[in-house]
N, C-alpha and C positions, 0 to 999 in steps of 0.2 A: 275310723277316721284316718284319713290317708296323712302318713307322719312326713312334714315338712324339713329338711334341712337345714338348722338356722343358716343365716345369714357371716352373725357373729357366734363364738363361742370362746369366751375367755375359762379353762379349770386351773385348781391351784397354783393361783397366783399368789408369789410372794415377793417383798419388797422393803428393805431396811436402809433406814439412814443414821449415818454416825450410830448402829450396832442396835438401833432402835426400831423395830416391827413398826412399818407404816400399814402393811398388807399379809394377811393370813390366810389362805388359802380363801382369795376370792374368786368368783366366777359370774362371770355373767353371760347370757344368753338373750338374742334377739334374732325374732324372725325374721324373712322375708317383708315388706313393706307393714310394717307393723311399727306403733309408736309404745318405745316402751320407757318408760318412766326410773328413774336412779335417783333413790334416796336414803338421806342417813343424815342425824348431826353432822355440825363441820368436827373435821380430825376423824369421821369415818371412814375416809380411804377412795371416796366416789372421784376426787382430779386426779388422786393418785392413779387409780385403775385408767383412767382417761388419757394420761399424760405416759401411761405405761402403750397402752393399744397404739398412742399417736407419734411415737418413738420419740417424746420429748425424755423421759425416762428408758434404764433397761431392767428389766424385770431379773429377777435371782433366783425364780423358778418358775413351773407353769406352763401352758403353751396356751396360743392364741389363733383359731383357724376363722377366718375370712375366705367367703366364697367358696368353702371346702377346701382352701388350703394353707399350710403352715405359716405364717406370717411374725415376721421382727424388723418393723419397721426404721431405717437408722436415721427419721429427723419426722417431725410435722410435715414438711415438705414431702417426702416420700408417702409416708402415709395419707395425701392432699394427692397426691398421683395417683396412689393405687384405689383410689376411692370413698375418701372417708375425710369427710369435712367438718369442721370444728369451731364453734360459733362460744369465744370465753367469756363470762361474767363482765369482764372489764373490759372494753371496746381495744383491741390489741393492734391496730393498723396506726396509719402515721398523719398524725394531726396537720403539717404542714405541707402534706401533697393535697390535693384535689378530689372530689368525692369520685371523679373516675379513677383515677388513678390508683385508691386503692381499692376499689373493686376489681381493677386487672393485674394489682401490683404480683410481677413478674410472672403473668402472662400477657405482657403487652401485644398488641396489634400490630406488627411493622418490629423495625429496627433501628436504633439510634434516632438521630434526627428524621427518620424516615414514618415514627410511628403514624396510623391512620385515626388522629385524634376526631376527624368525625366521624368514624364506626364506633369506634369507642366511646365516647359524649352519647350515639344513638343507644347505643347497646345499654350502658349505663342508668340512663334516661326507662328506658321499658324494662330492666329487672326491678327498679327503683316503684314503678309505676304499679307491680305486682301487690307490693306495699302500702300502697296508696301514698306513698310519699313524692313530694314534686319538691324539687331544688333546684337550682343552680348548683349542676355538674363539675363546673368548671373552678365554682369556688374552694376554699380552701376547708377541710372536713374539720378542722378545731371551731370554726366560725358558724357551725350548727350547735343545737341540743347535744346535752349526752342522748337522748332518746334518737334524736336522728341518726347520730352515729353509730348506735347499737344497731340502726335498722338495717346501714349501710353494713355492718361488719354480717348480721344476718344475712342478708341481700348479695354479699360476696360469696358467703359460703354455700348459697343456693346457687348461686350461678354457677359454682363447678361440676354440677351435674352426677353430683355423688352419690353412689349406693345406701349409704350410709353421712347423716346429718345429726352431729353430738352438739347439742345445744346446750352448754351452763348458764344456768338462770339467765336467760334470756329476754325474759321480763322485768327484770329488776329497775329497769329504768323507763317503764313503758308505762302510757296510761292507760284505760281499759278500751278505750278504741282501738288501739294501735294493736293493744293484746289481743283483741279480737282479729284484729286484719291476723296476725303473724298467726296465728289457732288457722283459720282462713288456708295461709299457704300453706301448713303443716298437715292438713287435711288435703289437700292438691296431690301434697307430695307424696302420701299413704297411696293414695289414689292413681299414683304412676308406679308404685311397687318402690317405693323410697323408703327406707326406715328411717326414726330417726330416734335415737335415743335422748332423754328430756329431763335435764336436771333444774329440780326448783323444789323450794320451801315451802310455796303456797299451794296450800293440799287441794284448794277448788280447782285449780289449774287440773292437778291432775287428772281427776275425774272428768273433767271439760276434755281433755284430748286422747289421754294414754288408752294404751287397750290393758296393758301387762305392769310390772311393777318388780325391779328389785331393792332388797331393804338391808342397807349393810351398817354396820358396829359394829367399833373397836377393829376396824381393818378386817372384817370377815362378813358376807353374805350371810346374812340369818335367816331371809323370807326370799322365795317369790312365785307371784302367784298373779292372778285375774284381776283388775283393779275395782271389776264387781263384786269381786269378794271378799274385799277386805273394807271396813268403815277406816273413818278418819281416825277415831280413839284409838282401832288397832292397828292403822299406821304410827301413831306417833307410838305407843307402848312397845312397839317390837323396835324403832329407830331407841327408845331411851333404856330399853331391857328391864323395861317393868310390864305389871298386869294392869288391867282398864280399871281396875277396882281402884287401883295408884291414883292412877292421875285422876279421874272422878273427885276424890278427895282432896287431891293441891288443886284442883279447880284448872281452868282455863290459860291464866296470865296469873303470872310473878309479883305482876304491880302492888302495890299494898296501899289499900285504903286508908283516906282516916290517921293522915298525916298529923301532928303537930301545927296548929293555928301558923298561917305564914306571917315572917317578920318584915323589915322594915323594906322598902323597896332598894332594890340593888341595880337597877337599869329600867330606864324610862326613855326608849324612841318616842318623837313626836315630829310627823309630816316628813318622815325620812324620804330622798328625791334624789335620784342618780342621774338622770338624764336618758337612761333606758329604758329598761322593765321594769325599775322602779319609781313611782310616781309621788304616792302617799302614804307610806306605811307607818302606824302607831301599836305599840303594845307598851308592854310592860313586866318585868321579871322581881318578884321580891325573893327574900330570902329562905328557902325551905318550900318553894315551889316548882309545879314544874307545869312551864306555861307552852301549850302547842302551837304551832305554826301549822297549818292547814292550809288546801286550793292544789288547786291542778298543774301539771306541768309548766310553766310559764305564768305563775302570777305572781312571782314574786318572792317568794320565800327564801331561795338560799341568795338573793340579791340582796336581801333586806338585815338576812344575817352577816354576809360579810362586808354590809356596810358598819354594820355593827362595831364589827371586828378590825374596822380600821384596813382589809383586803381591796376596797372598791372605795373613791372619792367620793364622797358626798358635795351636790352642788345645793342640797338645801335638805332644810329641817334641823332637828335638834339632838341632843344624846347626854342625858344625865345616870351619871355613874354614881350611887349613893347619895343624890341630893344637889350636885355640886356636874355643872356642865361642863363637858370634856371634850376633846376634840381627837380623836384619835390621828394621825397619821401614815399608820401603819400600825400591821397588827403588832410588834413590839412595842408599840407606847399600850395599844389593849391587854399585852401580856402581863405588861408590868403595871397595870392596873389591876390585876385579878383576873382576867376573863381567859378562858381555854376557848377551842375551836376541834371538835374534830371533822372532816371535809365529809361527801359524798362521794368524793372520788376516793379509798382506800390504794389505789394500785397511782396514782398520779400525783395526789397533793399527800396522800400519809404519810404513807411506809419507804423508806427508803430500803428498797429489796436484797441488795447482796450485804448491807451490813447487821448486825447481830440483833436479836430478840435486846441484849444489852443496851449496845449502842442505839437503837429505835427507840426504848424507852425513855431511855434517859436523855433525848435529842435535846427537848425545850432547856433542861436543867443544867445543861453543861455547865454554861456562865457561874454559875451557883458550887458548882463541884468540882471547880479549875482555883489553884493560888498560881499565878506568875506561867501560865497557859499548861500544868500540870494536874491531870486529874487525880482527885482522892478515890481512887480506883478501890479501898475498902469501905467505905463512905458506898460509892457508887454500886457495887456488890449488895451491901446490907440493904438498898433501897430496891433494886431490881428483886432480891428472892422475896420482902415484902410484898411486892405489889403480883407479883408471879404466884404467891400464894394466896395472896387476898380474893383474887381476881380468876383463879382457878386454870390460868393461862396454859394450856397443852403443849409441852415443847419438851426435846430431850437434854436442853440446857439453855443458860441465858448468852452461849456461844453460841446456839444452831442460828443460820440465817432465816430474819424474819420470813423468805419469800417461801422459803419450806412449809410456813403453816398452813394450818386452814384458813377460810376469810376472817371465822369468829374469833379463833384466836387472836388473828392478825388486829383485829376491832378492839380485842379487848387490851393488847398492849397499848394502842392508838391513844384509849380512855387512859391507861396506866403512865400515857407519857404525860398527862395534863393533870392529874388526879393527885400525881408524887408533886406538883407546883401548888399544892394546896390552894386551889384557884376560889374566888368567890362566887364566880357564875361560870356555868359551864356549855357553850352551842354544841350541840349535836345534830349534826346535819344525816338524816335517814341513817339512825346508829344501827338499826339491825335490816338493815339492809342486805341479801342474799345470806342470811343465818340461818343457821336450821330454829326449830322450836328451842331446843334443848338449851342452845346459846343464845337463846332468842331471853331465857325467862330470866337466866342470871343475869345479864346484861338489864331485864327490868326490874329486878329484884335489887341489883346494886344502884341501881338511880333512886328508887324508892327511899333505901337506906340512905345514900347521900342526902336526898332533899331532907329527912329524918333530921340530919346531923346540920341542917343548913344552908348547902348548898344548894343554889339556885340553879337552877336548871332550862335553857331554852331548846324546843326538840324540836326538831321538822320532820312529820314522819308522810309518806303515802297512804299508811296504813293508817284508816280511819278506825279499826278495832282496838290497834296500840293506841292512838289519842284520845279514845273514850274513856277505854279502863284505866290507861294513866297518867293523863293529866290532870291540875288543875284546876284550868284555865285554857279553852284555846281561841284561839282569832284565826279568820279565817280571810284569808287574801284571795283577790280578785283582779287581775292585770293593773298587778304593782298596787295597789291599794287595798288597805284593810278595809274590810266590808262589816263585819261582825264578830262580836267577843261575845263566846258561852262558858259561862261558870261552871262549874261542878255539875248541879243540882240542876242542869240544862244539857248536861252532854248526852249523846248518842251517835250514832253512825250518822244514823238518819237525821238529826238533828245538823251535823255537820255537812252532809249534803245536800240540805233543804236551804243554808248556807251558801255552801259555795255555788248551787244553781238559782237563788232567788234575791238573796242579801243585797243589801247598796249599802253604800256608803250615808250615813247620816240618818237611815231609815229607822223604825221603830223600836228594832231592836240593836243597832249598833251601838251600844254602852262602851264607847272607847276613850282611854285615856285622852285627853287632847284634843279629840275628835269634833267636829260641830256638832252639836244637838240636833 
């Protein structure tokens, strides 16, 4: 067999922050027009290596040869020039320019007042189209979907016509059409001798596209190999450094069955109405359960939550908070009611990035941990290394800044900032969203135990596997309207998409609080 050149070739790569190993001799390797797949729990080191290649980082040892030659890229922008494009988790472009604009943002068309905004608008317009996406160009890119705009930041990074296209979890915000169309372009792109490297959680993804597979933990490469030769059991066992025999035995999900009888109701929506996407939504949260939010892109679910939450006005329907109706006006009258919030968007509405794993925790609590606008800075200490060890949170202190971590970590202080308010009900808006398995089970293993102790729980997930195995209770929304609520003792995947593709409203099986018969 005639031996190919890669493409890429990262060998011992190393890489410390504040005196702390992020990276240990990693390496990766990708062909020529080859799609190769980068996987690891989060805090394995896979954005590190990423943000090393893309010179957002500088690496402390190692070399890195492209195109057969020696390469130290000194920004993302250099590294965007010399051919290697970069498509991140969290939609990275600028919400109040226009969906042209930041598809060309600086490399415009023209100069100054001179740009050629109808090349740019066409040009826009037909990379957008590869996608199957049709918008209005000219509108402003925060006034779409997060999923449009993930398509948009895709759609940019394909349009520079790179060697090399690194895509992090890039589906995390897609539904399976759209994940199909972008499978679609990714296959196009193989097909012109494009590589692209493919970072995601979701193990069917990867056997849908990749050819190849590297498997890193604890900051080091440990596998890689054919993605026909490895099963899913022996991907995840080499990402958690156990044998199949292991996991076999903790089973699939964290979840734990077989709760505690749930107590008294703790939030009762009825006929919730915003005037948008949301029309009609009813559920219901008691105490020691954990009730799902279900449906597609666009029916409603995190509308319905941060109407909840006192986030979004309500022009009608109802909200009883333990028996006794309330009116939120913002999410501070819902805080100080008991209820938490954690977003969908972690990089937007969570994490505040340059300040401390500390300071992010303890955000909501401050008011509580201030006499005379002075914090009890050992008070504040004693709660931060609780919840840092409760919560198993990977960090080299509660100084490192939060934007250092990984997403799961970053998730799980998120939960630790609402968790320390000893809250009564808790929203979680797609909580393991872009997590690997490993922070995927603790993060369901610690909801479990919460509901255990009481705590109510509202989840919104895409993942119809996590709302089978652990909720409940879920309802399942349909453009802004709840359509159907499945018990326990009714749950399935399939039961929940036989749901979201067939359910109405009032129909045979919709058992909803409030709801018309």
């Amino acid at each position: 067999m005639e031996h190919r050149q890669p493409l890429l070739l990262m060998q011992g790569i190393q890489k410390s922050f504040s005196g702390v190993p992020a990276l240990q001799d990693a390496r990766l390797s990708v062909e020529p027009g080859e799609v190769h797949a980068l996987i690891g729990q989060n805090g394995a080191g896979k954005s590190t290596l990423i943000k090393l290649l893309t010179g957002a980082y500088r690496r402390d040892a190692g070399s890195v040869m492209f195109r057969g030659k020696e390469v130290a890229f000194a920004s993302p922008q250099a590294a965007q020039a010399g051919g290697i494009s970069t498509i991140y988790q969290e939609v990275n472009l600028v919400g109040y320019r226009s969906v042209t604009e930041n598809i060309f943002l600086g490399r415009e068309l023209g100069w100054g007042p001179f740009l050629d905004w109808r090349r740019m608008n066409a040009q826009a317009q037909e990379v957008l189209a590869r996608f199957k996406v049709r918008v209005d160009v000219t509108s402003p890119l925060m006034s779409h979907s997060v999923a449009v705009q993930q398509m948009v930041a895709i759609a940019r990074a394909v349009s520079f016509k790179s060697q090399l296209v690194i895509m992090d979890e890039p589906t995390s915000s897609l539904d399976d059409r759209e994940v199909e169309t972008l499978f679609g372009v990714i296959r196009q792109l193989k097909a012109q001798g494009v590589s692209v490297v493919f970072v995601s959680h979701r193990l069917d993804e990867l056997y849908a596209v990749c050819d190849r597979v590297t498997i890193m933990r604890d900051g080091r490469t440990v596998a890689e190999q054919p993605m026909a030769e490895v099963s899913k059991l022996q991907l995840v066992a080499r990402m958690l450094g156990k044998d199949t025999s292991e996991l076999r035995q903790e089973g699939e999900t964290a979840f734990v069955r077989g709760r505690a009888t749930s107590g008294e109701t703790l939030l009762e929506a009825r006929g919730l109405h915003t005037g948008t996407v949301l029309q009609e939504a009813d559920f219901q949260v008691r105490a020691g359960e954990i009730v799902g939010l279900a449906g597609l892109l666009g029916s409603g679910r995190t509308e319905a939550a941060r109407a909840v939450f006192g986030a979004d006005p309500l022009l009608g329907g109802e909200v009883h908070m333990e028996q006794q109706p309330v009116k939120f006006g913002s999410p501070r009258d819902a805080i100080r009611a008991g209820l938490g919030f954690c977003s969908e968007d972690r990089k937007i509405e969570g994490i505040i990035p340059d300040l401390s794993v500390r300071e992010n925790l303890t955000l909501a609590l401050l008011p509580a941990l201030s006499r005379g606008g002075i914090v009890d800075s050992r008070r504040q200490a004693e709660i931060v290394d609780r919840f840092i060890a409760r919560l198993g949170i990977k960090t080299a202190g509660p100084d490192q800044k939060i934007r250092e971590l990984s997403g799961g970590n970053q998730q799980k202080v998120l939960l630790a900032r609402w968790l320390c308010m000893n809250p009564k009900l808790l929203i979680l808006d797609e909580p393991t969203r872009g997590i690997d398995v490993g922070a995927k089970g603790e993060i369901q293993a610690l909801l479990s135990e919460l509901a255990r102790e009481g705590l109510g729980v509202l989840m919104i997930s895409s993942e119809l596997e996590e709302l089978a195995e652990g909720a409940d209770l879920v309802v399942v929304m349909r453009d802004g309207r709840s359509i159907r609520e499945l018990p326990r003792e009714a749950l399935s995947q399939d039961a929940i998409m036989d749901a979201m593709a067939h359910g109405a409203p009032g129909g045979p099986s919709a058992a909803l609080p409030g709801a018309p018969a």
